[in-house]
N, CA, C and O atoms as a GROMACS GRO file, in nm:
protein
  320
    1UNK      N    1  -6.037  -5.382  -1.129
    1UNK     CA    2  -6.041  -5.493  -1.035
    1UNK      C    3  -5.976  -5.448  -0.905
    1UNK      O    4  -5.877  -5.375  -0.902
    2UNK      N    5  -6.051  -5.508  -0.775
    2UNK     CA    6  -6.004  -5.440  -0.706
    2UNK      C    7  -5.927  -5.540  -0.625
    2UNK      O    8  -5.952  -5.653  -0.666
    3UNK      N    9  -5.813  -5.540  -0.489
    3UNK     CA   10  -5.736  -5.608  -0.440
    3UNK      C   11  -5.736  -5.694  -0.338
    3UNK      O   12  -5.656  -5.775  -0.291
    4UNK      N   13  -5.919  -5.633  -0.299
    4UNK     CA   14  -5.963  -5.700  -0.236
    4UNK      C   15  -6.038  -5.826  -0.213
    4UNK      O   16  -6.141  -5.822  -0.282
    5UNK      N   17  -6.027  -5.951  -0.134
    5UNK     CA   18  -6.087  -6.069  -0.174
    5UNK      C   19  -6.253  -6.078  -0.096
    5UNK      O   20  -6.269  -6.037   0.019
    6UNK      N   21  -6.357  -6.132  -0.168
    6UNK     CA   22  -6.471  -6.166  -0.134
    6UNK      C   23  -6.461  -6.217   0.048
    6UNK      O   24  -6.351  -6.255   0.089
    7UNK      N   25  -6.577  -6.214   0.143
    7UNK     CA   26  -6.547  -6.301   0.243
    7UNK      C   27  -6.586  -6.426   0.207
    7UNK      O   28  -6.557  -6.535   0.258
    8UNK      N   29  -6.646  -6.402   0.124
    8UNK     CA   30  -6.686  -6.545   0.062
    8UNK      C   31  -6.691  -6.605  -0.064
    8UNK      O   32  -6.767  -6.553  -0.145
    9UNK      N   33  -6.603  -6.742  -0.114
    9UNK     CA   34  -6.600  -6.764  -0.234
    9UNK      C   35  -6.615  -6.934  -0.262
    9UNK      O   36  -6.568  -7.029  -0.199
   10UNK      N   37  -6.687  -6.930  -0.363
   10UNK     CA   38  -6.662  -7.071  -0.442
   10UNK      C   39  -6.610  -7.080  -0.557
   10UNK      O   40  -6.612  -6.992  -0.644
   11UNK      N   41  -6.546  -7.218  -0.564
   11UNK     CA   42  -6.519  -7.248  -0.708
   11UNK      C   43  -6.632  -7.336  -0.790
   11UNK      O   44  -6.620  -7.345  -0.912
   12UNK      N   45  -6.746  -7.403  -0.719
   12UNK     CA   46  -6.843  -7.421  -0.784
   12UNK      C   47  -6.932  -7.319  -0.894
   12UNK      O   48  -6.995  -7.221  -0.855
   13UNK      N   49  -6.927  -7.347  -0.982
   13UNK     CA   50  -7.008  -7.237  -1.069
   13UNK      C   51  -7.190  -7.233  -1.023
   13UNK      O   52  -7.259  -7.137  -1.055
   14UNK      N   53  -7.233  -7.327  -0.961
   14UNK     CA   54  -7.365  -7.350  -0.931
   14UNK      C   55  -7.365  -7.248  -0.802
   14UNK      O   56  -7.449  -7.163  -0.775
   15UNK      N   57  -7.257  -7.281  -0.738
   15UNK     CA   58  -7.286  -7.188  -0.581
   15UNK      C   59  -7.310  -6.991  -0.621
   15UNK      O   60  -7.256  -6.920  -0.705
   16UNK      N   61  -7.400  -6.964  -0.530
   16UNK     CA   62  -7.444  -6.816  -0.563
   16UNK      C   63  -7.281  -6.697  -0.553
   16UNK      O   64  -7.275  -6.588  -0.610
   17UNK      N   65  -7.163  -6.759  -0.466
   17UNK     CA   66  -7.058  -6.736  -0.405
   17UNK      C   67  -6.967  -6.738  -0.555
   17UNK      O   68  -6.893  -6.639  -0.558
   18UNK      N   69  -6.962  -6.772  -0.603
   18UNK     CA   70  -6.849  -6.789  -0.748
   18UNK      C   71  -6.862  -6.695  -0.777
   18UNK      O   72  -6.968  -6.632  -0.780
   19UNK      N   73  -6.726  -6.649  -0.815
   19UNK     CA   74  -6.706  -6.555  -0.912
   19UNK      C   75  -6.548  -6.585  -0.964
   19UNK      O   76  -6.437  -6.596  -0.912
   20UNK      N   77  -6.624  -6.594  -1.135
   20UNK     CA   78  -6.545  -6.621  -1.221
   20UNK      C   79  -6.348  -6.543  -1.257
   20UNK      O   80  -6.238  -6.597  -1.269
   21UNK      N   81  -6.399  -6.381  -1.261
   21UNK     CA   82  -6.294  -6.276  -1.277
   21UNK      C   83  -6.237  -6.302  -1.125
   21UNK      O   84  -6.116  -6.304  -1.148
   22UNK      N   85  -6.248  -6.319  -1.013
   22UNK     CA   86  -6.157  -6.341  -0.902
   22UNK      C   87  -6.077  -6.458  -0.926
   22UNK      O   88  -5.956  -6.471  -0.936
   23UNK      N   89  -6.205  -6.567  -0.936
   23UNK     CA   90  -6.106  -6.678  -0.976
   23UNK      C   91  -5.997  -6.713  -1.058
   23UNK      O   92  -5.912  -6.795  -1.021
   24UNK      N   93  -5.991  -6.632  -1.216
   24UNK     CA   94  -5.926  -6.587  -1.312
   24UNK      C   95  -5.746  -6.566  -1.209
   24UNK      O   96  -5.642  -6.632  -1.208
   25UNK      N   97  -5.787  -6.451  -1.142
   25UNK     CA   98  -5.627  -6.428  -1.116
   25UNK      C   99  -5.573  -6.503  -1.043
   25UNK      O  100  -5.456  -6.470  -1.024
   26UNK      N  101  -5.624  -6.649  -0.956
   26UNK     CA  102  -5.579  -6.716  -0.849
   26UNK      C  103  -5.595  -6.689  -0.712
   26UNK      O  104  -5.581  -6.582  -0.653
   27UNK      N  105  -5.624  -6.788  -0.674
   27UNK     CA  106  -5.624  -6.748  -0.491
   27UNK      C  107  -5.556  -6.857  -0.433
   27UNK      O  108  -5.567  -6.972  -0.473
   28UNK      N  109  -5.496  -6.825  -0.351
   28UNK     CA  110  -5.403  -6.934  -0.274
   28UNK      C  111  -5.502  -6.949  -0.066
   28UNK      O  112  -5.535  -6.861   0.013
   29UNK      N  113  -5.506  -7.015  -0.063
   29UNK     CA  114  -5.544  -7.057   0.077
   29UNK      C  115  -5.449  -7.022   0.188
   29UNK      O  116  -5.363  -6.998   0.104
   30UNK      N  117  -5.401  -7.003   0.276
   30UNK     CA  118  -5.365  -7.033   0.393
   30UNK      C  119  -5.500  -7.094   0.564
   30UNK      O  120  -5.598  -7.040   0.615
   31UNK      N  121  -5.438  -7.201   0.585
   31UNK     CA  122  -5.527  -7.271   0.651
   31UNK      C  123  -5.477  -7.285   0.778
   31UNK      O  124  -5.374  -7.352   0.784
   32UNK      N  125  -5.520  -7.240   0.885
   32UNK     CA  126  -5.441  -7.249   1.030
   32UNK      C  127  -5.298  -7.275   0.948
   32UNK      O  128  -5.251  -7.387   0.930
   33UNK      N  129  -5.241  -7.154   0.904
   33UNK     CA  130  -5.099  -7.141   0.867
   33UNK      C  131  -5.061  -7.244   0.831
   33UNK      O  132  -4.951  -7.284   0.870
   34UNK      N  133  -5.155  -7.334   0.729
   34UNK     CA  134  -5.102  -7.442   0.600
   34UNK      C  135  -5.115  -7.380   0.476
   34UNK      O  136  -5.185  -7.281   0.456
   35UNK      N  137  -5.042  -7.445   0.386
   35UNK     CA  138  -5.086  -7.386   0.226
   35UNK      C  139  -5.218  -7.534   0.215
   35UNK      O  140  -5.224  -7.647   0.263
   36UNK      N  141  -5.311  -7.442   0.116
   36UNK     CA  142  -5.410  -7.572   0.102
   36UNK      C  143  -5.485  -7.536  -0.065
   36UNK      O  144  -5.540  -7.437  -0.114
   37UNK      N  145  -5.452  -7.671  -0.112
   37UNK     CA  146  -5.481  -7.625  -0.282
   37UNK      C  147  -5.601  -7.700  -0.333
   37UNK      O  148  -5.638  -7.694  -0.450
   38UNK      N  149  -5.664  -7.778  -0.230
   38UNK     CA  150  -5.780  -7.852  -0.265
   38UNK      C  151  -5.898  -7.716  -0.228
   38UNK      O  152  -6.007  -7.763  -0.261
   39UNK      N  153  -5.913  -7.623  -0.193
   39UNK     CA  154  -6.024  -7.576  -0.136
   39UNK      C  155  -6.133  -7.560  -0.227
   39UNK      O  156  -6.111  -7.508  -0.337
   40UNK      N  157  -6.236  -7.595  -0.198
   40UNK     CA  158  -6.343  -7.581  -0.283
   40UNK      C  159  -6.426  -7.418  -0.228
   40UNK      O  160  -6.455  -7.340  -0.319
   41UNK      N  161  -6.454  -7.384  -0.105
   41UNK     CA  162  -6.512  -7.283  -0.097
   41UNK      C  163  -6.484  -7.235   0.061
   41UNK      O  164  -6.497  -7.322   0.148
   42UNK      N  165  -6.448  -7.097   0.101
   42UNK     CA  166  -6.376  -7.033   0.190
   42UNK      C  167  -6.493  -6.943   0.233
   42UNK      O  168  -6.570  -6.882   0.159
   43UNK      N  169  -6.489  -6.948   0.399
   43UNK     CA  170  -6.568  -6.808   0.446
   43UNK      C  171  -6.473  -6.750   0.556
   43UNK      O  172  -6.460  -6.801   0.667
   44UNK      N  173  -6.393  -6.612   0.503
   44UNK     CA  174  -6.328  -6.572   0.619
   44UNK      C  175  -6.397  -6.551   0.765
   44UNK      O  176  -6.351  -6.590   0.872
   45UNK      N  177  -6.545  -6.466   0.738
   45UNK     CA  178  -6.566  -6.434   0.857
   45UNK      C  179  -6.624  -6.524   0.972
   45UNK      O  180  -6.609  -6.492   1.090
   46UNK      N  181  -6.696  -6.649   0.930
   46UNK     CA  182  -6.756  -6.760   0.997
   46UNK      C  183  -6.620  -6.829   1.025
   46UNK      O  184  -6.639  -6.891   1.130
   47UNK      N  185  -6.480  -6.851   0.982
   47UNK     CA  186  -6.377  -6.898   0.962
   47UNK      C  187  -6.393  -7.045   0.943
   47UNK      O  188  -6.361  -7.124   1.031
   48UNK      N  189  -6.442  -7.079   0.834
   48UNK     CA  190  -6.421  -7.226   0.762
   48UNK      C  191  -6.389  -7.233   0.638
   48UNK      O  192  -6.407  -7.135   0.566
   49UNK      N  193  -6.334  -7.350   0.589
   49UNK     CA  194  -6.336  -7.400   0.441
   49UNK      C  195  -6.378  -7.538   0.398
   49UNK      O  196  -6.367  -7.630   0.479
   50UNK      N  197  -6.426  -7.561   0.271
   50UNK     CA  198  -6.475  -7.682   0.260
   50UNK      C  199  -6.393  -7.744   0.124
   50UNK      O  200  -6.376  -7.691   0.014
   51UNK      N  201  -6.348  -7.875   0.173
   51UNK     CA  202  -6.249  -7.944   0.118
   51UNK      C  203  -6.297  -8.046   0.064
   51UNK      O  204  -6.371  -8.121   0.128
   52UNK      N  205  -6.255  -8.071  -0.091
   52UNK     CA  206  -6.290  -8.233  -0.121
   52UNK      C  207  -6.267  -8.371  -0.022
   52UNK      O  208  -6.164  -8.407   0.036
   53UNK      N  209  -6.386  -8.426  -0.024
   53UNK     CA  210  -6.309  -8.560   0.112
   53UNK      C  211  -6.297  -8.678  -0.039
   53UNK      O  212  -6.395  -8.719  -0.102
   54UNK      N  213  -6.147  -8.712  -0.068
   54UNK     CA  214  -6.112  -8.805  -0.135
   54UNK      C  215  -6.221  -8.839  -0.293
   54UNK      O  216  -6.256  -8.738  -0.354
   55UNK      N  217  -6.260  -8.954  -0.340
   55UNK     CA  218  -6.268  -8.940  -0.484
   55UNK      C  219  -6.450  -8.980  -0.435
   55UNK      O  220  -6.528  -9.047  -0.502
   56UNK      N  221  -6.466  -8.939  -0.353
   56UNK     CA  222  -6.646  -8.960  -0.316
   56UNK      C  223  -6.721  -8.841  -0.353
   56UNK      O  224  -6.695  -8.720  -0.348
   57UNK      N  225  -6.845  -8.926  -0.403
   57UNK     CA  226  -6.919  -8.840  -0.524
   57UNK      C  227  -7.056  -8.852  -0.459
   57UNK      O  228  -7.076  -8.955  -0.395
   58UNK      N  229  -7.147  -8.766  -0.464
   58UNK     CA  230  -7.276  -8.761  -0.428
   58UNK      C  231  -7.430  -8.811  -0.590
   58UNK      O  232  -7.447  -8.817  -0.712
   59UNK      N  233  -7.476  -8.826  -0.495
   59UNK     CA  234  -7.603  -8.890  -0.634
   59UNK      C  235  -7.609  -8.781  -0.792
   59UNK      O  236  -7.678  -8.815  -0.888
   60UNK      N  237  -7.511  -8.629  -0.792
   60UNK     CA  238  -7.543  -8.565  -0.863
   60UNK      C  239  -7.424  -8.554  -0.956
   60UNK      O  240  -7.417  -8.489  -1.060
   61UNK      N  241  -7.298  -8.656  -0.880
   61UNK     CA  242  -7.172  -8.636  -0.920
   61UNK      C  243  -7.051  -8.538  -0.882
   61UNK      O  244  -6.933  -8.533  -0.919
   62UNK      N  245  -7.162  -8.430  -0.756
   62UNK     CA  246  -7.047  -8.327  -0.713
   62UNK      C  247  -7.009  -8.428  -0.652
   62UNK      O  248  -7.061  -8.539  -0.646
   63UNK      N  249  -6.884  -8.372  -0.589
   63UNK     CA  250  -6.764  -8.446  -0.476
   63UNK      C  251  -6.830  -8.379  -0.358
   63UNK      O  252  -6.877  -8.267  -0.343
   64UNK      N  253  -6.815  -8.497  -0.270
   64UNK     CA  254  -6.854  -8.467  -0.126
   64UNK      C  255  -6.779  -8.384  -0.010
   64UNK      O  256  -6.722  -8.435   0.086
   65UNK      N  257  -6.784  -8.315  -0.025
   65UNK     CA  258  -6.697  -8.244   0.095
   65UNK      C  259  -6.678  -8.218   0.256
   65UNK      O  260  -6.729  -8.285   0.345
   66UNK      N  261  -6.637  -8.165   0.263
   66UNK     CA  262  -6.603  -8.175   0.426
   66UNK      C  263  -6.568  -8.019   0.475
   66UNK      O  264  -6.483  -7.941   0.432
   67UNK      N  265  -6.654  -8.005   0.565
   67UNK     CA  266  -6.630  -7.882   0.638
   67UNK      C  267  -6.527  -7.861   0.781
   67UNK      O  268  -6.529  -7.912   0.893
   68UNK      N  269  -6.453  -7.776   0.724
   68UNK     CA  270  -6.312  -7.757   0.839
   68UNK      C  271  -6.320  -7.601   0.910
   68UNK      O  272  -6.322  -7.502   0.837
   69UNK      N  273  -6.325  -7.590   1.065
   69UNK     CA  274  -6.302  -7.492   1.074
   69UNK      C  275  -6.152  -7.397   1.177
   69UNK      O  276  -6.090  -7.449   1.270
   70UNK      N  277  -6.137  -7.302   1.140
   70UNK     CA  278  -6.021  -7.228   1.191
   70UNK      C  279  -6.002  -7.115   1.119
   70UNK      O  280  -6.085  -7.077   1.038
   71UNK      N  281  -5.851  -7.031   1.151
   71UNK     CA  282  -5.856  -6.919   1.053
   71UNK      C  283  -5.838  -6.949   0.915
   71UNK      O  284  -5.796  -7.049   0.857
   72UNK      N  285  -5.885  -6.823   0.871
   72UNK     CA  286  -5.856  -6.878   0.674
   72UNK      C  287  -5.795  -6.770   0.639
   72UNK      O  288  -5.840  -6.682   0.712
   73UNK      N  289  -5.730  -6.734   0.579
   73UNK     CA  290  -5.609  -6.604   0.497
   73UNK      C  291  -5.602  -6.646   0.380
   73UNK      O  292  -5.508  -6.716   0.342
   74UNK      N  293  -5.718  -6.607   0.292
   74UNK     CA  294  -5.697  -6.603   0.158
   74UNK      C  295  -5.623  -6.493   0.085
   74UNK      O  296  -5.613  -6.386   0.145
   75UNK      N  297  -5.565  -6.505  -0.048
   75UNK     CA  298  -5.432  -6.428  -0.096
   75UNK      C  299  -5.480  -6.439  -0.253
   75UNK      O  300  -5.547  -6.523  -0.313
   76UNK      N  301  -5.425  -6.332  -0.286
   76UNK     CA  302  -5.356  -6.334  -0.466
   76UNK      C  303  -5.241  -6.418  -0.494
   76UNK      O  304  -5.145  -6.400  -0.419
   77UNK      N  305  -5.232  -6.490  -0.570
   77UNK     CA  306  -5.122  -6.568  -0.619
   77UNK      C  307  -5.046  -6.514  -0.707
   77UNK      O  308  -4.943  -6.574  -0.739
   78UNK      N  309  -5.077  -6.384  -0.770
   78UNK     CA  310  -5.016  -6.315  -0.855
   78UNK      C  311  -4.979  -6.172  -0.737
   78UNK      O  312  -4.918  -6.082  -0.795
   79UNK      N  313  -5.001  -6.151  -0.624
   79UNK     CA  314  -4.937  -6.058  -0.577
   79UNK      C  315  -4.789  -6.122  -0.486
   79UNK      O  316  -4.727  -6.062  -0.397
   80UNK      N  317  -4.770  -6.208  -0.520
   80UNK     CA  318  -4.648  -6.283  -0.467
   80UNK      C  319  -4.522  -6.269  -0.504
   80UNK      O  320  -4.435  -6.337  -0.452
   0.00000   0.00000   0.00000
């Protein structure tokens, strides 16, 4: 495994972007220099992330989200 993080990831298992063994060891967010633990899916190089918006659900039952943009600094939670 290597130390490096995807530019792009989901935690949706449907999205083409998931991957399971990254997800396994943890990733922590940094968001315009916030910690952020809701993230559903991160693109460093476009610099956005997309966040649950509250307990709203779409006709399929995913949660609706919301697209934020700025820098993103994703991390290992186990290299801490």
């Amino acid at each position: 495994m290597t130390d490096s993080l995807p530019d792009r990831l989901s935690t949706n298992p449907n999205s083409p972007y998931y991957d399971e063994e990254i997800l396994k060891r943890g990733i922590g967010i940094r968001f315009k220099g916030q910690e952020k633990t809701n993230v559903d899916e991160y693109c460093i190089s476009e610099g956005w992330i997309r966040v649950a918006a509250g307990n709203s659900r779409d006709r399929k039952g995913n949660p609706l989200t919301i697209l934020l943009k700025g820098p993103v600094e994703p991390y290992f939670r186990d290299a801490d």
